[in-house]
Each structure stands twice: as structure tokens, then as C-alpha cells.
C-alpha positions as CSV (number, residue, x, y, z in Angstrom):
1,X,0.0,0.0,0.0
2,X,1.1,3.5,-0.8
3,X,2.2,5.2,2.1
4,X,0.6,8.0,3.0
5,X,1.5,11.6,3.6
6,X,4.2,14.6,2.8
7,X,6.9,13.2,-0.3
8,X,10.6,13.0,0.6
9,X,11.3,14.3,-2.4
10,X,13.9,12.1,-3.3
11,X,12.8,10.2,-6.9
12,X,12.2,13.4,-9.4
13,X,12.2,13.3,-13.5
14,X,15.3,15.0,-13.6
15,X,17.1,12.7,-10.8
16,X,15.7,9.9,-13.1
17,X,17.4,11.2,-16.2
18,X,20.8,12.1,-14.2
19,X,20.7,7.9,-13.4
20,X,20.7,6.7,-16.5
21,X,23.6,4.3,-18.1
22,X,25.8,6.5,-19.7
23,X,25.7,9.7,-17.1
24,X,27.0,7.5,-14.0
25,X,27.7,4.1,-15.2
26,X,25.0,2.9,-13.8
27,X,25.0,-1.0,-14.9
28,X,21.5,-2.1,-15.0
29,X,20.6,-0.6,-18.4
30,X,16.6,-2.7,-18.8
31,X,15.6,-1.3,-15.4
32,X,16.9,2.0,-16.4
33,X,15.3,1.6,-19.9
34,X,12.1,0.7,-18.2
35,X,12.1,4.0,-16.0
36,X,12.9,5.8,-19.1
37,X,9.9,4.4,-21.2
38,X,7.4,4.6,-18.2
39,X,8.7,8.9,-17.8
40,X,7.9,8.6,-21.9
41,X,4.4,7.3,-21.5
42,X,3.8,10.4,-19.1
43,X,4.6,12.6,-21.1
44,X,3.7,11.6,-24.8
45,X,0.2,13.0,-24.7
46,X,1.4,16.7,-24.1
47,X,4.0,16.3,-26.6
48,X,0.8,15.2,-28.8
49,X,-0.8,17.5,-27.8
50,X,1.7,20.3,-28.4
51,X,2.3,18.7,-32.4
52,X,-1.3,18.8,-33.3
53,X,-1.4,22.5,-32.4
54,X,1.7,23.4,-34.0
55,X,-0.4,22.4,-37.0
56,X,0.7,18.6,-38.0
57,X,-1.7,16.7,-38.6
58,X,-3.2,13.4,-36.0
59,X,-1.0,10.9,-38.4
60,X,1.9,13.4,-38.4
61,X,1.8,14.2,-34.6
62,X,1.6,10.8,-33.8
63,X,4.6,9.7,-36.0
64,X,6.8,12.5,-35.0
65,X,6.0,12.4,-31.0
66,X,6.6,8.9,-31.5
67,X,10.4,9.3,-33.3
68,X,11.4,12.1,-31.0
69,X,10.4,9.5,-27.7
70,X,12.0,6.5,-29.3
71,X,15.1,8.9,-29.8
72,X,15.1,9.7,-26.1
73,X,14.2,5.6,-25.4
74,X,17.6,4.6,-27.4
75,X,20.1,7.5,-26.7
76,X,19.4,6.8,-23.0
77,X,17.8,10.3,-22.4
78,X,18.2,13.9,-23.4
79,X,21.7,15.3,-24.2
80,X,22.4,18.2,-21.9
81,X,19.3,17.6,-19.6
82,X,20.2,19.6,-16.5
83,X,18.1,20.7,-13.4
84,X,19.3,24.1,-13.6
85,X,17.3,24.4,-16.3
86,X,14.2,24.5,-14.3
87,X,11.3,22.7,-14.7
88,X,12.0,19.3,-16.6
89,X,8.6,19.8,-18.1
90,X,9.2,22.8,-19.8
91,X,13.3,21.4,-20.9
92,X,11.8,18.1,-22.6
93,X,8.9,20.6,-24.7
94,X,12.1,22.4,-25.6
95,X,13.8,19.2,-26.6
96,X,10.4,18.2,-28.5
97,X,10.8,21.8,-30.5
98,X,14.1,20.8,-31.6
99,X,13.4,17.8,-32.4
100,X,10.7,19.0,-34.8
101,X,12.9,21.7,-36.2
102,X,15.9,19.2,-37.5
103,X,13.3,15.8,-38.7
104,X,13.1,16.3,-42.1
105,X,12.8,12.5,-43.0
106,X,9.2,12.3,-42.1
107,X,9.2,8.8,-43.9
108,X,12.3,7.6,-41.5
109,X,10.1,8.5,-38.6
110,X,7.2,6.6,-39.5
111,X,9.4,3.6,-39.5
112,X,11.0,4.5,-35.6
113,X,9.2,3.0,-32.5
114,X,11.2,2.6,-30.3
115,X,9.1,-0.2,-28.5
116,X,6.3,2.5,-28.1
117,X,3.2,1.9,-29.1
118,X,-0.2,4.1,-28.4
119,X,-3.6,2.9,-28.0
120,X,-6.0,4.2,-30.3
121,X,-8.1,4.7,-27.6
122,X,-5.9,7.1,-26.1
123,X,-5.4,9.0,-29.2
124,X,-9.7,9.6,-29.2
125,X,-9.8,10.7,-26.5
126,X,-7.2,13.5,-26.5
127,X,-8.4,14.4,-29.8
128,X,-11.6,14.4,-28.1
129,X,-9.6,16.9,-25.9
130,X,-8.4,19.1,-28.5
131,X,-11.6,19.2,-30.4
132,X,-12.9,21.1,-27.5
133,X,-10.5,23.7,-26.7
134,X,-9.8,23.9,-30.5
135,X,-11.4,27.5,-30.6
136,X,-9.6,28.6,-27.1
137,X,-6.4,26.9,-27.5
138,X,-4.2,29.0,-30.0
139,X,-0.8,28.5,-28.3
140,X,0.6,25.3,-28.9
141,X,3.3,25.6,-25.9
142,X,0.1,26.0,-23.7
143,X,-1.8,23.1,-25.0
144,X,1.3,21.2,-23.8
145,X,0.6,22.8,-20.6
146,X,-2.9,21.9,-20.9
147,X,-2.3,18.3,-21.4
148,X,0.5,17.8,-18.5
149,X,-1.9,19.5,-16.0
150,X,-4.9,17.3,-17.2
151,X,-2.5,14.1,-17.0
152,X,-0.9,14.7,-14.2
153,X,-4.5,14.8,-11.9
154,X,-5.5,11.8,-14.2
155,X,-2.3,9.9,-12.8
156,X,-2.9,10.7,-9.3
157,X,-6.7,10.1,-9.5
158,X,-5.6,6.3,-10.8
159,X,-3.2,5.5,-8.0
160,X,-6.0,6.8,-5.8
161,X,-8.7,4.6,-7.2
162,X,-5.8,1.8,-6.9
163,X,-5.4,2.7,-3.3
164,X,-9.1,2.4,-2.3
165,X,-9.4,-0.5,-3.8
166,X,-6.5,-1.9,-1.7
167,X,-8.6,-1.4,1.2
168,X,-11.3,-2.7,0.2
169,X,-13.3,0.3,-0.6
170,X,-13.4,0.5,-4.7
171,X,-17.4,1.2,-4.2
172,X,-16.8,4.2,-2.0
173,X,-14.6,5.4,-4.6
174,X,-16.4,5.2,-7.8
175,X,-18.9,6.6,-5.9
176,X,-16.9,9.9,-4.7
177,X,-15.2,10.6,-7.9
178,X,-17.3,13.4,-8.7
179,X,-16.7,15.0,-6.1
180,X,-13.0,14.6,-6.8
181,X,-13.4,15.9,-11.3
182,X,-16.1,19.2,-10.0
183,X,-18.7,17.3,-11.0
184,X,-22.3,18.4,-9.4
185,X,-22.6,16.1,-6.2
186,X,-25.9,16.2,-3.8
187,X,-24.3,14.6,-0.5
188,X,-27.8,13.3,0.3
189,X,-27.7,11.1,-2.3
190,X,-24.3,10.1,-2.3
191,X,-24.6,9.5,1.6
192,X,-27.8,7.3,0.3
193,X,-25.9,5.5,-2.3
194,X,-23.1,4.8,-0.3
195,X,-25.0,3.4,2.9
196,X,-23.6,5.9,5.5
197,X,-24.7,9.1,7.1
198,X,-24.2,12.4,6.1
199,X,-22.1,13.0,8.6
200,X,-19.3,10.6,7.4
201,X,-19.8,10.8,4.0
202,X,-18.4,14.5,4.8
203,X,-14.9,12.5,6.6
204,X,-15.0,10.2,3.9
205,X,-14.9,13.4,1.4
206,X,-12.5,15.0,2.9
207,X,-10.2,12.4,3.7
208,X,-10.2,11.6,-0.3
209,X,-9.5,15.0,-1.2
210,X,-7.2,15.3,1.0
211,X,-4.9,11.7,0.0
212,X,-6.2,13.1,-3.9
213,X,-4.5,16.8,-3.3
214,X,-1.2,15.0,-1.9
215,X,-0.8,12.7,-5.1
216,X,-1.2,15.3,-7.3
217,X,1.4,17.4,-5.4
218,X,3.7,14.2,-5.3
219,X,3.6,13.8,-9.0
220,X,4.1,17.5,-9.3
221,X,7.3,17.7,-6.9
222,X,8.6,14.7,-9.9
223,X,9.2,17.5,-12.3
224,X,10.7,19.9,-10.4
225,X,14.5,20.1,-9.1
226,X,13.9,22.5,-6.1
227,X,11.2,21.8,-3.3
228,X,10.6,25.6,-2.8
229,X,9.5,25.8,-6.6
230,X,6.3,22.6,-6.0
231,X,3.6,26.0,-4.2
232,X,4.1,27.5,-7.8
233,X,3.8,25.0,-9.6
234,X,0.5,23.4,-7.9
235,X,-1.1,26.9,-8.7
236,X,0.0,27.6,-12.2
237,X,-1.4,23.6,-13.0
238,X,-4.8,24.6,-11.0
239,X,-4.7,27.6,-12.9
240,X,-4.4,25.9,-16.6
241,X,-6.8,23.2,-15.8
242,X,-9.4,26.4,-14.8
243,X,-9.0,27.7,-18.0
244,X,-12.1,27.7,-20.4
């Protein structure tokens, strides 16, 4: 079970990159690999995101977010990736725009996986995504944004439905989510649906926001180098998912 409670702050993106074979020697290149495809799948939907809105098309975004994540996959990460930098969200959209920049061989690119390999699924439902801010979203470097903020909540809001149903209470959480995504809620009726009093429905809510609000803050701290930096960051992602 995930431990509840304030993050050490020890694993972040950038220590994760600064481990890899090839920066320290480190010898167990698959578990490193697997780290590095699992930070790729966290990040391929803003890059997506980003290409469609930069004006290439679904086939083209998906082929050239795919070559520029199975170049990170086979180099072993991103040349010159340093926490200096600041956030490691904003250095790997940097490395994405220079990626685009230099691929000229779209055809090369369509033939680079890299191992990685989308659900069309996930691709309707962030084109879903962009559909709907289509007429909002002009900036392409916020769409990126957009997408990190949205998948970053997502992320947490799995490992909390994982959680509860650890204990035993998948039910109570299914049932609760709304209240979670600012969904209307009566607490009548979720008090009925749930089988408890009003009373602890209101514990139960807030002790779910509460865990729900830590794991977004623990994936948050991941991107970041400097703890003093994760206040900032928590508003400017509440901020961007606000945004109509």
C-alpha cells in the first residue's frame, strides 16, 4: 500500500534522467530503460498535444512524438538535460521543439518505434480533448501545458482509485469521484448511495480530497528540481486546468 502523507522528495524526472547508463555508469541498463519508457508514456500526450497544435496533422503528430520519444528511449535520455534548467517539463517541450525543427525524414520517422506503441483509444480521447478547446487553445506551448496539468490529476486520480481499492473500498470510490473531477454532487444522495450518514460521507470526502490533493502534489514535486518551486507549480497547474 502507498504510504501515505508529505513526499521525501527524493525520486524526481530529472534525478531519473541524471541515473541513467551512460551519465554515471550505472549498470542495470533494462531497469533503467524501463524507467525511461514509463517517464515517456507520461509525457507523450502533451507532446501530442503540443504537435497537433503546432499544425501537424493526427498521423503526423503521432509519428513524429513517437520518433522524437524513441530517440530519447535509445540514446538513454536527453543530451544536456540539466536541473538548472528549471522545470523538466518545460526542458523536454524544448527538446520536442528541436526535435521537430531538425526531422526532415518524415518517412524515417514513421518507421521509428522505439518499442512505443499508443492505444487508439488514447489517441480519441485527446483528440476528443483538443476538439474542444480547438477555438480557445491558439498556443501550442500552452496546449502542452494543458495536457501535462490534465494528465498529471489523471495519474494521481488512478493511483487513488488503486489505493481504495486496496482497502477494500473501490465502491466508496467510484462513488466519490465526482466529487473529486467538479462534478455536481448532492451529499444526500451520495450518503444514500453509499449506505452511510451524512455525517461521514463529509470524513470520507474530505479524507479523499485530501490523499487526492497530496498525489497530485507528489507527481508535481517529480518535475521539479527545487522543493521551494512545488507552491508554484500546484497553482499555475490549478490555474491551466481552470481555463475555459
Amino acid at each position: 500500500m502507498a504510504r501515505e502523507g508529505p513526499s521525501r522528495f527524493h525520486t524526481t524526472h530529472w534525478s531519473l534522467i541524471a541515473a541513467l547508463p551512460g551519465r554515471n555508469g550505472d549498470p542495470q541498463a533494462s531497469r533503467a530503460r524501463e524507467a525511461l519508457e514509463h517517464l515517456c508514456n507520461a509525457y507523450w500526450r502533451p507532446l501530442y498535444a503540443f504537435a497537433r497544435h503546432s499544425g501537424h496533422t493526427a498521423e503526423d503528430a503521432q509519428d513524429v512524438t513517437q520518433a522524437f520519444l524513441a530517440k530519447v528511449i535509445e540514446t538513454g535520455g536527453l543530451g544536456g538535460a540539466n536541473p538548472d534548467r528549471g522545470r523538466f517539463r518545460s526542458y523536454l517541450l524544448g527538446a520536442m521543439k528541436h526535435f521537430m525543427a531538425h526531422e526532415r525524414d518524415r518517412d524515417r520517422a514513421r518507421k521509428r518505434g522505439g518499442g512505443l506503441r499508443f492505444a487508439a483509444r488514447d489517441f480519441a480521447e485527446i483528440e476528443s480533448r483538443i476538439a474542444t478547446h480547438a477555438h480557445t487553445t491558439t498556443d501550442a506551448d500552452r496546449a502542452f501545458d494543458r495536457d501535462w496539468a490534465h494528465e498529471t490529476t489523471a495519474a494521481a486520480l488512478r493511483q487513488l482509485g488503486a489505493e481504495w481499492a486496496d482497502r477494500g473500498r473501490a465502491d466508496q470510490f467510484e462513488v466519490l469521484c465526482p466529487v473529486l473531477t467538479g462534478e455536481g454532487y448532492v451529499r444526500s444522495e451520495l450518503a444514500a448511495r453509499l449506505g452511510m450518514s451524512e455525517n461521514a460521507v463529509t470524513v470520507a470526502i474530505h479524507r479523499i480530497r485530501q490523499r487526492y490533493g497530496a498525489l497530485v502534489r507528489e507527481a508535481v514535486a517529480r518535475t521539479i528540481a527545487d522543493e521551494a518551486e512545488i507552491d508554484a507549480e500546484m497553482r499555475y497547474l490549478v490555474g491551466v486546468l481552470r481555463e475555459k
